[in-house]
N, CA, C and O of each residue as an XYZ file, in Angstrom:
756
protein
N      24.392   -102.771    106.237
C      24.087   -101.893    105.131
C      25.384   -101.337    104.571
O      26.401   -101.171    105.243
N      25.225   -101.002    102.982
C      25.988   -100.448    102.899
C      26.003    -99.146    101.937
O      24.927    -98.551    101.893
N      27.109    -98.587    101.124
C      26.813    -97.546    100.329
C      27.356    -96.246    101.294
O      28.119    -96.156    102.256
N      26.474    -95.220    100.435
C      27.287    -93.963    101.155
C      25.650    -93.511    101.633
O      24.737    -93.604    100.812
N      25.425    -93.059    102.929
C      24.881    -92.523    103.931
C      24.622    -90.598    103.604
O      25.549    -89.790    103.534
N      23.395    -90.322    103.480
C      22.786    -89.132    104.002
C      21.513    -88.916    104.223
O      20.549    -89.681    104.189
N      21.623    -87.579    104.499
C      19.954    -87.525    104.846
C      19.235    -86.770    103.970
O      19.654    -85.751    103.422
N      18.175    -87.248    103.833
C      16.524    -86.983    103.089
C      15.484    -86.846    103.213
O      15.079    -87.728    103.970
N      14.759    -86.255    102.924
C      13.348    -85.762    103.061
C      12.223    -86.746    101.732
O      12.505    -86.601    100.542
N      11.516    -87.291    101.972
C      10.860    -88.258    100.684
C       9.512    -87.945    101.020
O       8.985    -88.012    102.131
N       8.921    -87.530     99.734
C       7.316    -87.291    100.132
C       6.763    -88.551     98.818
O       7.045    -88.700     97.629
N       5.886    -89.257     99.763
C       5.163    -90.111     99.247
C       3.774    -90.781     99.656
O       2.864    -90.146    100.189
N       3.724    -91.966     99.385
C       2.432    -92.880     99.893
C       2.642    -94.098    100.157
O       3.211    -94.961     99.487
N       1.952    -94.164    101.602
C       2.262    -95.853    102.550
C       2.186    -96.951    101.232
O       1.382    -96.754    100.321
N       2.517    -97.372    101.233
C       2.377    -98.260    100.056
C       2.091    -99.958    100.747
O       1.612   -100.747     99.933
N       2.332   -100.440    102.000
C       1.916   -101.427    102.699
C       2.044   -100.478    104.197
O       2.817    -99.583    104.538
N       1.171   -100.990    104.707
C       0.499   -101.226    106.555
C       2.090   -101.695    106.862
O       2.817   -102.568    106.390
N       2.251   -100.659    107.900
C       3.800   -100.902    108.698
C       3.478   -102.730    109.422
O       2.442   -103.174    109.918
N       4.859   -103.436    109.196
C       4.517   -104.573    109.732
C       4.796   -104.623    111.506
O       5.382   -103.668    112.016
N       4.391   -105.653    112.271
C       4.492   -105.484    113.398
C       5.082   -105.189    114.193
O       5.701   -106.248    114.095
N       5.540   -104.732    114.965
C       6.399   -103.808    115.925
C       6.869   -105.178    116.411
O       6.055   -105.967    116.891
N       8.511   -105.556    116.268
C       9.247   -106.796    116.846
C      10.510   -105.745    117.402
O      10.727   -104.537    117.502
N      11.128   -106.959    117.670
C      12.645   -106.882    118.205
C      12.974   -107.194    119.591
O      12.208   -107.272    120.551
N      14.746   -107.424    119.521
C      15.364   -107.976    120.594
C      15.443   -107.153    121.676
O      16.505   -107.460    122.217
N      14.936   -106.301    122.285
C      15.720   -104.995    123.041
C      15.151   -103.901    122.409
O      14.211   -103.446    123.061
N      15.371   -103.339    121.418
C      14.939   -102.241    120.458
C      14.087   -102.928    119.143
O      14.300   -103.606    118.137
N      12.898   -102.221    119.924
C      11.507   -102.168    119.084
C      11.815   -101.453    117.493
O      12.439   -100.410    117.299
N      11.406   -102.029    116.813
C      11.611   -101.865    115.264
C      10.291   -101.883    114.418
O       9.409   -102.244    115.197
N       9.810   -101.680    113.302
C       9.006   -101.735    112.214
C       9.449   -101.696    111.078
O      10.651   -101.959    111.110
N       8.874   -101.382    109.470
C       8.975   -101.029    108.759
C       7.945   -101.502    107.651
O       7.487   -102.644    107.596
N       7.573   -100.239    106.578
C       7.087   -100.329    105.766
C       7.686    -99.848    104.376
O       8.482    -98.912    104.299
N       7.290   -100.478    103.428
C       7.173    -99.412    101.829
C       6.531    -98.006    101.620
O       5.423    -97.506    101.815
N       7.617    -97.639    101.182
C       7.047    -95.879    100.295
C       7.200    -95.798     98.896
O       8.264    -96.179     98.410
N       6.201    -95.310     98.091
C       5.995    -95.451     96.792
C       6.336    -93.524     96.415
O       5.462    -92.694     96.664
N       7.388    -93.212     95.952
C       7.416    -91.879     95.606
C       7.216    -91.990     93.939
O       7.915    -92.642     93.162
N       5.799    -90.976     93.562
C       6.057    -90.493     92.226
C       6.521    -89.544     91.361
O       5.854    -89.791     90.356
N       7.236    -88.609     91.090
C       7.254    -87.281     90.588
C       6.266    -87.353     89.798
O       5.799    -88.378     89.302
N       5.714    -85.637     89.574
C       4.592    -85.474     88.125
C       5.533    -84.373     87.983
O       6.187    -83.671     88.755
N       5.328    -84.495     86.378
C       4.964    -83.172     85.878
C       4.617    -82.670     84.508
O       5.013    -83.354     83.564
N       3.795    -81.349     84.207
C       3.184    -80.940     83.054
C       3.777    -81.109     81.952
O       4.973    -80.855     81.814
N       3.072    -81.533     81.070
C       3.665    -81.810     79.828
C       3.079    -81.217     78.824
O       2.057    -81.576     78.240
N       4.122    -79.768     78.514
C       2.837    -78.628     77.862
C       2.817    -79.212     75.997
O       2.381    -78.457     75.128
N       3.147    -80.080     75.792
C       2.620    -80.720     74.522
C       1.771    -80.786     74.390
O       1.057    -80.145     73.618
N       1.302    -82.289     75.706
C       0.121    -82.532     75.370
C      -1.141    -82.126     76.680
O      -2.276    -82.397     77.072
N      -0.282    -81.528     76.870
C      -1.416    -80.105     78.230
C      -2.007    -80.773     78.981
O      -3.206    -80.649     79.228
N      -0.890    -81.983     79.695
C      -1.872    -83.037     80.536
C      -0.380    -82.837     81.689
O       0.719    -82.370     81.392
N      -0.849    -83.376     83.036
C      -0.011    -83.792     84.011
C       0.518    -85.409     83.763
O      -0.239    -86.371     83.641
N       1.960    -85.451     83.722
C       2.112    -86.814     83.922
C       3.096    -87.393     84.818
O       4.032    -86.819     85.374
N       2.589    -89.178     84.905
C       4.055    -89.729     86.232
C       4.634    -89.876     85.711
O       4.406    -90.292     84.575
N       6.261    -89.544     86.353
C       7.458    -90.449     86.063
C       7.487    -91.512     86.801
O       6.603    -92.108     87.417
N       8.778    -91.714     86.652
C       9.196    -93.233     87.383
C       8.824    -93.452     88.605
O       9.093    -92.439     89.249
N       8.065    -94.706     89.653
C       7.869    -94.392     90.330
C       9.149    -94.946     91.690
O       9.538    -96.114     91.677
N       9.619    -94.046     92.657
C      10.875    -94.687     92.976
C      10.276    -95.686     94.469
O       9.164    -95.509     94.966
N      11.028    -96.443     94.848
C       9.833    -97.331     96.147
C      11.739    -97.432     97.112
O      12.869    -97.845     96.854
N      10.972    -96.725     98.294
C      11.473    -97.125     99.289
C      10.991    -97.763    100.443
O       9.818    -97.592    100.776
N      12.277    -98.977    101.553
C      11.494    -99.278    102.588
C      11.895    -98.597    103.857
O      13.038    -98.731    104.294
N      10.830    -97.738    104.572
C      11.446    -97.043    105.810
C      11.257    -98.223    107.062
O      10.274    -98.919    107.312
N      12.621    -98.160    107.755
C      12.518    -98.435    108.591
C      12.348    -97.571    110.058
O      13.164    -96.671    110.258
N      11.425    -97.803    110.958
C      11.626    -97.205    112.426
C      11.839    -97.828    113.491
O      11.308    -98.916    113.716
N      12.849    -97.093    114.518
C      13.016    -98.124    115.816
C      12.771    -97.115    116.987
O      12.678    -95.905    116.781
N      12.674    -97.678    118.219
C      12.607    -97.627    119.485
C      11.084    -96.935    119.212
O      10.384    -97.286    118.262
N      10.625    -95.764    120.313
C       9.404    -95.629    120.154
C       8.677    -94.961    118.972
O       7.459    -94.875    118.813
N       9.552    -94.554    118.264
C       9.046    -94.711    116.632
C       8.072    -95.433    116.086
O       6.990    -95.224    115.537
N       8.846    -96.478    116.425
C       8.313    -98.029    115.791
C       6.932    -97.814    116.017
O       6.098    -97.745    115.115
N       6.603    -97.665    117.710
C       5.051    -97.731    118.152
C       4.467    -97.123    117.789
O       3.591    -97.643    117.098
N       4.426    -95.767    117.898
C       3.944    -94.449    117.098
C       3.941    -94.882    115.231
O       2.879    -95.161    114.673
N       4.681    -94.875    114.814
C       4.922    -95.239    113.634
C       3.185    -96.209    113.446
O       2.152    -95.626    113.116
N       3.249    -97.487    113.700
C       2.792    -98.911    114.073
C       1.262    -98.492    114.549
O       0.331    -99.204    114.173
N       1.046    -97.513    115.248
C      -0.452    -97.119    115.526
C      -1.218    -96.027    114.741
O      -2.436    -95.846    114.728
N       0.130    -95.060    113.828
C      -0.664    -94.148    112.917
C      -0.623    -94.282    111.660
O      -1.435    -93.596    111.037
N       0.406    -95.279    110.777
C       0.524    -95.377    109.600
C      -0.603    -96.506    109.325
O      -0.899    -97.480    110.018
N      -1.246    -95.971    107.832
C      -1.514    -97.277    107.190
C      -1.351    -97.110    105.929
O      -0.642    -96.179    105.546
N      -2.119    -98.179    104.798
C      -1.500    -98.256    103.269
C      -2.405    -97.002    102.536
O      -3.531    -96.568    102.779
N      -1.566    -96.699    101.712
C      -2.387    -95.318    101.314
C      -2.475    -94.175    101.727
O      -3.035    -93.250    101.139
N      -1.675    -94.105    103.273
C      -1.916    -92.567    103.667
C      -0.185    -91.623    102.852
O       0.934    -91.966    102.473
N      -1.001    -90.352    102.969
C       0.606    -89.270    102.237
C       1.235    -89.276    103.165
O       0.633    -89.415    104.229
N       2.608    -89.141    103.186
C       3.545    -89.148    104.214
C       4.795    -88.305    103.989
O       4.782    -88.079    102.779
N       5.932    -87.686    104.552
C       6.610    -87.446    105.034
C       7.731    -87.875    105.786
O       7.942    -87.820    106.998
N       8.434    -88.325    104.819
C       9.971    -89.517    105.866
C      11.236    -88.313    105.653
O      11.637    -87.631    104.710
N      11.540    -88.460    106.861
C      13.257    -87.507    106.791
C      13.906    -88.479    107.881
O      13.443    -88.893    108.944
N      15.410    -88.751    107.115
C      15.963    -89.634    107.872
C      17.697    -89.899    107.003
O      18.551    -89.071    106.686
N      17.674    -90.829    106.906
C      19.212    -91.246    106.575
C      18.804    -92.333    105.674
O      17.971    -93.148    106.070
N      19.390    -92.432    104.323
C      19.416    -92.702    102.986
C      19.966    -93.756    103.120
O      20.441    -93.402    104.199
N      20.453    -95.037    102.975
C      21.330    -95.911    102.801
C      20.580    -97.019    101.455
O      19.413    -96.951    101.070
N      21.574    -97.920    100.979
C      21.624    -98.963    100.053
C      21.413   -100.275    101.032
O      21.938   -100.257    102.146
N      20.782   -101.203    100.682
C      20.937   -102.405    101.370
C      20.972   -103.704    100.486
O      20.076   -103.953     99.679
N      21.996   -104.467    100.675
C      22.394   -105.206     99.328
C      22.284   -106.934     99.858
O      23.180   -107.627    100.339
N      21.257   -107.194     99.648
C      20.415   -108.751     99.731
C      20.785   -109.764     98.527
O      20.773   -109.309     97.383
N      21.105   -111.088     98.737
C      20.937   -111.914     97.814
C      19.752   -112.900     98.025
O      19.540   -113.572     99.034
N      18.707   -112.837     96.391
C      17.910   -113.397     96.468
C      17.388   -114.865     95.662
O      18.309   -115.658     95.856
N      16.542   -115.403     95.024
C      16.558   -116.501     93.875
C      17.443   -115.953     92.389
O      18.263   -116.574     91.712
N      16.830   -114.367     92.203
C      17.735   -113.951     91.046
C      19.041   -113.510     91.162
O      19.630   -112.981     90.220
N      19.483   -113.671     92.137
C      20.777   -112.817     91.906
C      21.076   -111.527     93.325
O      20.459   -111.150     94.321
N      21.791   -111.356     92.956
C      22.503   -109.608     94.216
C      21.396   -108.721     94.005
O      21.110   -108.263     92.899
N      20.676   -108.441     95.231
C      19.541   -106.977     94.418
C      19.975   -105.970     95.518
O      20.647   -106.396     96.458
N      19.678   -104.845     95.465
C      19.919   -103.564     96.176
C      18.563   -103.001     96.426
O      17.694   -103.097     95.560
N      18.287   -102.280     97.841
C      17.098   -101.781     98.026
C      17.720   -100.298     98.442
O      18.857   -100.211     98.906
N      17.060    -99.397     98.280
C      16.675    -98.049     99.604
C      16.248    -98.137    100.572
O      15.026    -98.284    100.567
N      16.759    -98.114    101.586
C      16.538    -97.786    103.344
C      16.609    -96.647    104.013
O      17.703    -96.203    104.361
N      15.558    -96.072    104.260
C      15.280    -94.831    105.004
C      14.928    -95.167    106.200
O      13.927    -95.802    106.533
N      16.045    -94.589    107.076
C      15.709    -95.081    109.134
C      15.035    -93.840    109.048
O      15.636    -92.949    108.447
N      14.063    -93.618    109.455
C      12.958    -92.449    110.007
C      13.473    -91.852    111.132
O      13.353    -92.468    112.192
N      14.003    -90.820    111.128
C      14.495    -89.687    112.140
C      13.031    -89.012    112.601
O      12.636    -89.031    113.767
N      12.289    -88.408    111.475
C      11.220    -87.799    111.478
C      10.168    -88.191    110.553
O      10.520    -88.335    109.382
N       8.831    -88.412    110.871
C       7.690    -88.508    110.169
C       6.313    -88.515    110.368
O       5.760    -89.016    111.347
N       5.498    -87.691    108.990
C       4.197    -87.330    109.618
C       3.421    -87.771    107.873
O       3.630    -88.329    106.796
N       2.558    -87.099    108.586
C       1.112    -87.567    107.280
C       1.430    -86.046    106.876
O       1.818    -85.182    107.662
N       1.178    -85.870    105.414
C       1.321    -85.016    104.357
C       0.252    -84.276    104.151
O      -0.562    -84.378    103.233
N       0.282    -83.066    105.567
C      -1.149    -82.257    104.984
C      -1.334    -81.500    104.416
O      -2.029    -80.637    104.951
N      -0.934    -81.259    103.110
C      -1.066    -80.681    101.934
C      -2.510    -81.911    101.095
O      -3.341    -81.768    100.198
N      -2.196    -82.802    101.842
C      -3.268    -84.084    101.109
C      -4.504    -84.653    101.726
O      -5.264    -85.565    101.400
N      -4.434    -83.478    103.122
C      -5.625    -83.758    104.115
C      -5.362    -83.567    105.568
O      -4.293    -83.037    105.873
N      -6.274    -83.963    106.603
C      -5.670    -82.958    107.862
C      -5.858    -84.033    108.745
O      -6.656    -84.952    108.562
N      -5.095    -83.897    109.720
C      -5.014    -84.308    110.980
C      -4.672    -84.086    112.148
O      -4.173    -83.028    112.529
N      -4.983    -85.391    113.076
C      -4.908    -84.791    114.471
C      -3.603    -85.646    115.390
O      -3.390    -86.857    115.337
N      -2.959    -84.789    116.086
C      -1.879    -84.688    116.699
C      -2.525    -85.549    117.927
O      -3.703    -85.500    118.279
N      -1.431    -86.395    118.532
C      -1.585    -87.351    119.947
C      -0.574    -87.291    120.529
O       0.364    -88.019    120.203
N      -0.486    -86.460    121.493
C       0.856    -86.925    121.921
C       1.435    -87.887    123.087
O       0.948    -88.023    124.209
N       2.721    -88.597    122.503
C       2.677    -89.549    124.163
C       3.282    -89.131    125.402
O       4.416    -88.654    125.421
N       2.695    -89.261    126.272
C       3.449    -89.119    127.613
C       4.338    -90.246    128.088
O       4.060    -91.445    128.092
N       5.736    -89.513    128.587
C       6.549    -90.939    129.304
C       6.199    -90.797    131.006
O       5.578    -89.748    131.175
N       6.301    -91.151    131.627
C       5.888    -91.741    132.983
C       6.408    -92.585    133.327
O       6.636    -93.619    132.699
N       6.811    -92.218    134.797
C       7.306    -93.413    135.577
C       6.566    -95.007    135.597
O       5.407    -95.153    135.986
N       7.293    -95.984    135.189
C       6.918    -96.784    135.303
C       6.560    -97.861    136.409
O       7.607    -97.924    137.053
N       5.713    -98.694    136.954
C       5.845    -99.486    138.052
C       7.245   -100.084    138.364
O       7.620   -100.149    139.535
N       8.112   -100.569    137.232
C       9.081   -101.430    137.324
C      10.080   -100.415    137.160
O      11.177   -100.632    136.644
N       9.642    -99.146    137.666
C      10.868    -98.082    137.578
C      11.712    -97.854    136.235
O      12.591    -97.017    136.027
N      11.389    -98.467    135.704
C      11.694    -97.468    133.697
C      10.544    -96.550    133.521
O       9.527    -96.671    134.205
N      10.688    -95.623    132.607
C       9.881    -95.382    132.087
C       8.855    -95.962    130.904
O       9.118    -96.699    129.953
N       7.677    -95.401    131.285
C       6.957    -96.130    129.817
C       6.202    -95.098    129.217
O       5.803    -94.159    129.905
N       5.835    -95.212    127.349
C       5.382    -94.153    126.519
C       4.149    -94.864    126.901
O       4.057    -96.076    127.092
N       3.159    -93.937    126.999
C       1.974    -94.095    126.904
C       1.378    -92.705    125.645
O       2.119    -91.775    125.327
N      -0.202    -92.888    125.048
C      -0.808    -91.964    124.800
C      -1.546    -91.010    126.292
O      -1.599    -91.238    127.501
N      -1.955    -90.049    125.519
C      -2.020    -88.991    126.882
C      -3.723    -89.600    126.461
O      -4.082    -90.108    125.399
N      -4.663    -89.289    127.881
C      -5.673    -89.824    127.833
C      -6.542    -88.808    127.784
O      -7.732    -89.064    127.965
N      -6.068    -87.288    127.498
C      -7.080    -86.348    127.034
C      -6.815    -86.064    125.778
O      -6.829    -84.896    125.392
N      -6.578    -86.940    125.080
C      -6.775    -86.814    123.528
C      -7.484    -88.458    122.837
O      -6.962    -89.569    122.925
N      -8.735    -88.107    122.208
C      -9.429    -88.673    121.678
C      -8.115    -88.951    120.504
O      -7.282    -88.178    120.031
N      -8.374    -90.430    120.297
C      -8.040    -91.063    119.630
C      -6.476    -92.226    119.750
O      -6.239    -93.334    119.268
N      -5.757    -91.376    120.547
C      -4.688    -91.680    120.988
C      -3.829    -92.699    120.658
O      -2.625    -92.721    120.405
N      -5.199    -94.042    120.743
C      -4.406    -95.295    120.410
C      -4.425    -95.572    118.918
O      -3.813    -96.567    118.531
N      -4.909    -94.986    118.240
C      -4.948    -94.847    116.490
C      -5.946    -95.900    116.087
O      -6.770    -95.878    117.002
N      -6.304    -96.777    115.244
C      -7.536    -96.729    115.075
C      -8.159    -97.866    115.521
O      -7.493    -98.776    116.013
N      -9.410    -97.936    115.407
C     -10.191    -98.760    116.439
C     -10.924   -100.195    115.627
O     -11.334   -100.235    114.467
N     -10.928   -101.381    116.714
C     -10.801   -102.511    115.580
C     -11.094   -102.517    113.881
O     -10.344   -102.892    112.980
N     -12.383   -101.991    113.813
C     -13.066   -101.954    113.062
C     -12.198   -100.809    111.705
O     -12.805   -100.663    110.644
N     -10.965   -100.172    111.876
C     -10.284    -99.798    110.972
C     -10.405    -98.077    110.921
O      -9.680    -97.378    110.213
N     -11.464    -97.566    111.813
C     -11.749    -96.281    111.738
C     -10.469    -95.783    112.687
O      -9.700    -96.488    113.341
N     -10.500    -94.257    112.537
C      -9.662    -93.656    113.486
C     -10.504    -93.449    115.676
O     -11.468    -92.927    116.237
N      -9.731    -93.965    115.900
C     -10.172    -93.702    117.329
C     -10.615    -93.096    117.929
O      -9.971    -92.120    118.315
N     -11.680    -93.243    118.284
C     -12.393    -91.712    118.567
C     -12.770    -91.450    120.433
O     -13.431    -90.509    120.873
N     -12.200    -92.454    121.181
C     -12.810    -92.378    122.326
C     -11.836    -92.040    123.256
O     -10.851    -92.034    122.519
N     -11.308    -91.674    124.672
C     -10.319    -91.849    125.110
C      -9.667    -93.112    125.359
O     -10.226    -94.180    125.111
N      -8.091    -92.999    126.011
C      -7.738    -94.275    126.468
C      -8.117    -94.749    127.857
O      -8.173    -94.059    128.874
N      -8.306    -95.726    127.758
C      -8.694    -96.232    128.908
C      -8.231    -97.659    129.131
O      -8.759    -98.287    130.048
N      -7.250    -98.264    128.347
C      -6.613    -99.332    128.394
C      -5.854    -99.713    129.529
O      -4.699    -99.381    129.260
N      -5.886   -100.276    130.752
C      -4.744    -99.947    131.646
C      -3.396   -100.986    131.165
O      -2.315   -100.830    131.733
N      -3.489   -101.595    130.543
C      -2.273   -102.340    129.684
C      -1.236   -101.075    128.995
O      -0.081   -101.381    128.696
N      -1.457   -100.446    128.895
C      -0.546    -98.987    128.347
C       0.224    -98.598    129.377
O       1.167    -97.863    129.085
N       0.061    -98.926    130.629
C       1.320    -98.148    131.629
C       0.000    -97.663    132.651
O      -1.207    -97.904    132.651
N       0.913    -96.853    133.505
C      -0.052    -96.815    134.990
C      -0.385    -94.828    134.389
O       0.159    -94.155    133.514
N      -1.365    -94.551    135.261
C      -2.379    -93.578    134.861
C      -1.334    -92.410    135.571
O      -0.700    -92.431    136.627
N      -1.483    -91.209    134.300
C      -1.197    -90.074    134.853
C      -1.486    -89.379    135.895
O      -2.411    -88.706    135.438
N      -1.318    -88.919    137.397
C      -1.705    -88.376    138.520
C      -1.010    -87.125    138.960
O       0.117    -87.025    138.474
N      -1.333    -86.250    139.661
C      -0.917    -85.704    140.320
C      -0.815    -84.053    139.729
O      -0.387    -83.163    140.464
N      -1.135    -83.863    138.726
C      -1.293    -82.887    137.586
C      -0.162    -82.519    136.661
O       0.121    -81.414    136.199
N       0.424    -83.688    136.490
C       1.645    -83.426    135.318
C       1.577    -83.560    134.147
O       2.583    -83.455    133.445
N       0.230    -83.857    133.590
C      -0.124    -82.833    132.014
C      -0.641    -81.303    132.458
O      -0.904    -80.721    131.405
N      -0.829    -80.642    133.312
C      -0.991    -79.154    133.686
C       0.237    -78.850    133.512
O       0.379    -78.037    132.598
N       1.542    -79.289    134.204
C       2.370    -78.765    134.145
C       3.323    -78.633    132.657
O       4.374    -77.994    132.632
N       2.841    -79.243    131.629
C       3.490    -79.479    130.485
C       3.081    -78.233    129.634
O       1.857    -78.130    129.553
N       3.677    -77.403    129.075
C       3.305    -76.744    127.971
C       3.094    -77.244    126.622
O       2.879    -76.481    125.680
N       3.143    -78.342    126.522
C       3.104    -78.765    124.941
C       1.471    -79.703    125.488
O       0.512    -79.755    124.718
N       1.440    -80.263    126.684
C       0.218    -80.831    126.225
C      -0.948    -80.405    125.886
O      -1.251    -79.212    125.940
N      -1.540    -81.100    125.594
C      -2.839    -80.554    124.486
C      -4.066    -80.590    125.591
O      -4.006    -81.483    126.436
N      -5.112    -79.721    125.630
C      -6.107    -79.693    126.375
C      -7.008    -80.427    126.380
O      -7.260    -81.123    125.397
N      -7.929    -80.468    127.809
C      -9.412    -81.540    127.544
C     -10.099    -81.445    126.646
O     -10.065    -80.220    126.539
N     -10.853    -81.830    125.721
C     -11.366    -81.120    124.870
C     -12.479    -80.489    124.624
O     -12.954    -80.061    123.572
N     -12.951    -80.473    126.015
C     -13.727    -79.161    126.317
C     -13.320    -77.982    126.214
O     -13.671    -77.162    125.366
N     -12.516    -77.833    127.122
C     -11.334    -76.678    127.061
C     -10.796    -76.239    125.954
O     -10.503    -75.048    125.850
N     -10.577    -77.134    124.938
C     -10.253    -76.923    122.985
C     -11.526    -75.831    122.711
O     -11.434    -74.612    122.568
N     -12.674    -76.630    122.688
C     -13.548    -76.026    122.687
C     -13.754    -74.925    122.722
O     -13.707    -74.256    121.690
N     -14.102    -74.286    124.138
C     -13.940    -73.252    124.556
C     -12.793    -72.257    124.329
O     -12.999    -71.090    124.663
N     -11.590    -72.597    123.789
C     -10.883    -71.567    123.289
C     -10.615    -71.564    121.883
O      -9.584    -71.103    121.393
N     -11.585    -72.101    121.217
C     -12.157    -71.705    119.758
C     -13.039    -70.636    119.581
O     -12.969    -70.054    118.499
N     -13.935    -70.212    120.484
C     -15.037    -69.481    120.626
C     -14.249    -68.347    120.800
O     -13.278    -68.453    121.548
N     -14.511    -67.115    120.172
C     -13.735    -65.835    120.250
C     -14.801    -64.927    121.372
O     -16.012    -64.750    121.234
N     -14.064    -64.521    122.306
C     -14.532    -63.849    123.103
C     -14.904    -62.431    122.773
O     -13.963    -61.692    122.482
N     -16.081    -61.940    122.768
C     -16.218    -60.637    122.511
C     -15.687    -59.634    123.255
O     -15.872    -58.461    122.931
């Protein structure tokens, strides 16, 4: 890559389904982002688009996966990362793209709501660690053949070996059974 390098914040829309999670060593993805600006145009007292600008974000290591199980085409998003030029020759000629490496990114809930999964790392059998989803959160693995969002726990044992011993108790960030959610929705009199 080349050009001059910084970082950015881009609010837009998936514009293609992240493609498959590859690579040599370090797991990678990437998709298109379609950013539009609006704005009022007190002439003619209507909202309108400008130009629309299209970037492709790329994500690596467990990004990629995360990335790869919650994005699809059409959802609002949120990319902050590092800006670069990437300069390809194609049938026409020298073209230049935008490349955003994803430091950080989420779905845009100003445009609708969602639900948080978080992964657990864990010792692995082969002594690395491996990311798994945590298996008291419905949905975890993102969505289910049929294209809906996931609604059941995990229960895949292809994801890594099972949490034991009570080390989502001991986590403060993890998220509760969701019974327990439940129950501390209900305001106690």
């Amino acid at each position: 890559m080349s050009g001059s390098t910084m970082m950015v914040t881009v609010v837009g829309w998936a514009a293609t389904t992240p493609r498959e999670v590859v690579g040599d060593g370090v797991p990678f993805t990437s998709f298109r982002l379609a950013s539009t600006p609006r704005h009022f145009d007190a002439r003619a007292r209507t909202w309108v688009d400008g130009r629309t600008e299209w970037v492709t974000v790329k994500a690596f290591r467990d990004v990629a996966f995360n990335v790869a199980a919650s994005v699809r085409k059409g959802d609002p998003l949120l990319v902050h990362g590092r800006l670069q030029t990437q300069e390809w020759q194609s049938e026409q000629g020298p073209r230049t793209d935008l490349v955003l490496e994803a430091s950080a990114l989420g779905h845009d809930l100003t445009r609708g709501t969602g639900r948080f999964a978080r992964r657990v790392h864990v010792a692995g059998e082969s002594g690395g660690d491996t990311a798994r989803p945590s298996e008291e959160q419905p949905g975890a693995r993102g969505p289910d053949p049929d294209g809906t969002p996931g609604q059941g726990p995990v229960s895949d044992s292809s994801l890594g070996p099972t949490v034991e011993g009570g080390d989502l108790e001991d986590d403060p960030w993890a998220t509760p059974p969701a019974d327990e959610e439940e129950d501390a929705r209900v305001p106690t009199p």
